[in-house]
N, C-alpha and C positions, 0 to 999 in steps of 0.2 A: 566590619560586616563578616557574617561565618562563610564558611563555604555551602554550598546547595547540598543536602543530603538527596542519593538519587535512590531508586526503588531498584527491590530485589526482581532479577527475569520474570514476564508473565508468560507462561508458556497456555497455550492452545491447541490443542489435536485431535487432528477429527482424520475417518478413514473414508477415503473417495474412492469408490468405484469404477476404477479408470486405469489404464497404462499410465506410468510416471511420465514417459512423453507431451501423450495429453495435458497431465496435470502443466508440467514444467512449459512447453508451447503455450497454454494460455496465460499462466501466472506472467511470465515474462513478453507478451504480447505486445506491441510500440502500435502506435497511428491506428487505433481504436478504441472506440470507449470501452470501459472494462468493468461492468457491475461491480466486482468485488472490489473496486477500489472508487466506488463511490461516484461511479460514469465519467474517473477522468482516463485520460490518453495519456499512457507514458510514455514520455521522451526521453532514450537514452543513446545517443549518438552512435558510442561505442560501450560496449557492454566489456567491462574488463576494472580492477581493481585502479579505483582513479579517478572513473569518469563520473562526470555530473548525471543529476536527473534529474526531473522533471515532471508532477504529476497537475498534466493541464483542465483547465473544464471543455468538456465537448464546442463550446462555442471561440474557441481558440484565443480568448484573449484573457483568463484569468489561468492565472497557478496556483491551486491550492497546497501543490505539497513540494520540498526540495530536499535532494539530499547526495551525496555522493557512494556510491559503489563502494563497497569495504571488501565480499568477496561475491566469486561469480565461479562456482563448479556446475555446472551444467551434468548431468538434471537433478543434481542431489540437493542446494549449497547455495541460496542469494544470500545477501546481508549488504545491510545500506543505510547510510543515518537517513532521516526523517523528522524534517523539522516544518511543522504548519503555515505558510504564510498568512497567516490573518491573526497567530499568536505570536508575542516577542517573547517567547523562550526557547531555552538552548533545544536543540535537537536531544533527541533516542535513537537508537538503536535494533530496528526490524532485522529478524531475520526468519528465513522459508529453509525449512527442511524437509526436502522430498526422499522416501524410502519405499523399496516395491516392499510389500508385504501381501499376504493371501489374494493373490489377484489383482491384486489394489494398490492404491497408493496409501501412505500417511504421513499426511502430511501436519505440519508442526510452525505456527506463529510464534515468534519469541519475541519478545517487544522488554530490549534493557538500557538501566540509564536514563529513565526520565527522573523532573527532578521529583519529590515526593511534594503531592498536595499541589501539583500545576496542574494548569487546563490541560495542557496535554498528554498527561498521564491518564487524565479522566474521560478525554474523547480516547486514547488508546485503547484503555480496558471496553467502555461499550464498543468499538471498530471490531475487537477482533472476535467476536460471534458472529457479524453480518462476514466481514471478509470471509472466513473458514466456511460459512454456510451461502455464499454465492459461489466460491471458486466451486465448492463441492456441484452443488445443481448443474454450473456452466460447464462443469467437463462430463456429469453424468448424464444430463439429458438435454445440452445445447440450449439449457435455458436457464436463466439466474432467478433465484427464490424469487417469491414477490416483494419480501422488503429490495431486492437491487432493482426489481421493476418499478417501484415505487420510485424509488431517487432518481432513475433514469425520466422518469414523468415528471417530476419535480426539480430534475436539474434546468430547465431555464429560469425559474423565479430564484434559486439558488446563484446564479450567475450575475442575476439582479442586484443579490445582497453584497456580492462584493466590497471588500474595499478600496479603494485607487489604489492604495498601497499594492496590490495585490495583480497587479495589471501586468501581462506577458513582459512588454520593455524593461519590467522593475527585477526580473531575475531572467539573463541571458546564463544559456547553459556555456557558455566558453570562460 
C-alpha cells in the first residue's frame, strides 16, 4: 500500500475591522459557543504547545473536532492538528495568523496536510470561507454573519445526527 499523498497549504485572508486583541480574545474564546467554528465550545485546559483540545457541540455531549496545540504565540500565532470525529482519517493542520495592519486586523487560515481527495480536505476547503466570514462579523459588529446564525438554529438537529462514536466519554482530553 503507498503512502497518503497530502495537499499543498490552503491559505485564506480576509481583513477584520478590529484591534488584534479583539480578533485573538474571540478566536481563542473556551466555555462558549462560537459561530465561526460551527456553534461548538472549545476546550482547551491549558493553552501551551502540548495540550489537548476539544471542539464540543453546545449540548455538551458530542465532540465534533480534536486535536492538539502545535504553537500558541499570543496574539499573532495558533496552530493545532484537527482531526473530525465522525471521519476516520488522519488529522491536518490549522493555523491562525493574526497581524495589525491599517487599523485592522489580517487575519490568515492555513489549513496543511490533509490527505488529497479525503472528506476532510473537502469539508476544510468549504470551512474556511464561513470560519474567515463569521470570525470577521463577530469581532466587527458582535454578531456572526447569517450562515453562523443559521448553524447556531440548526445545531440541535445536528446534535441529533451524531454518531455514538462521537459521544463526550469517547474522547477525554487527558
Amino acid at each position: 500500500m503507498s503512502e497518503p499523498e497530502f495537499s499543498k497549504a490552503m491559505h485564506n485572508r480576509s481583513f477584520i475591522n478590529a484591534p488584534i486583541e479583539t480578533v485573538w480574545s474571540t478566536l481563542v474564546a473556551t466555555d462558549e459557543p462560537l459561530p465561526f467554528f460551527f456553534g461548538a465550545i472549545c476546550q482547551t485546559p491549558e493553552r501551551k504547545v502540548g495540550a489537548k483540545l476539544r471542539m464540543v457541540h453546545p449540548n455538551g455531549k458530542i465532540v465534533m473536532v480534536v486535536g492538539e496545540v502545535l504553537e500558541f504565540d499570543p496574539p499573532n500565532r495558533y496552530a493545532h492538528t484537527f482531526q473530525m470525529t465522525n471521519i476516520d482519517e488522519p488529522p491536518c493542520k490549522v493555523t491562525y495568523v493574526l497581524s495589525e495592519k491599517n487599523g485592522g486586523t489580517e487575519f490568515d487560515l492555513i489549513i496543511e496536510n490533509a490527505v488529497v481527495g479525503s472528506k476532510l480536505l473537502k469539508e476544510m476547503k468549504g470551512a474556511q470561507g464561513f470560519i474567515a466570514g463569521n470570525l470577521k462579523a463577530l469581532c466587527e459588529t458582535g454578531r456572526p454573519a447569517f450562515s453562523g446564525r443559521m448553524v447556531g438554529l440548526l445545531g440541535p438537529i445536528f446534535g441529533l445526527l451524531a454518531k455514538k462514536s462521537q459521544r463526550i466519554e469517547n474522547w477525554p482530553l487527558e
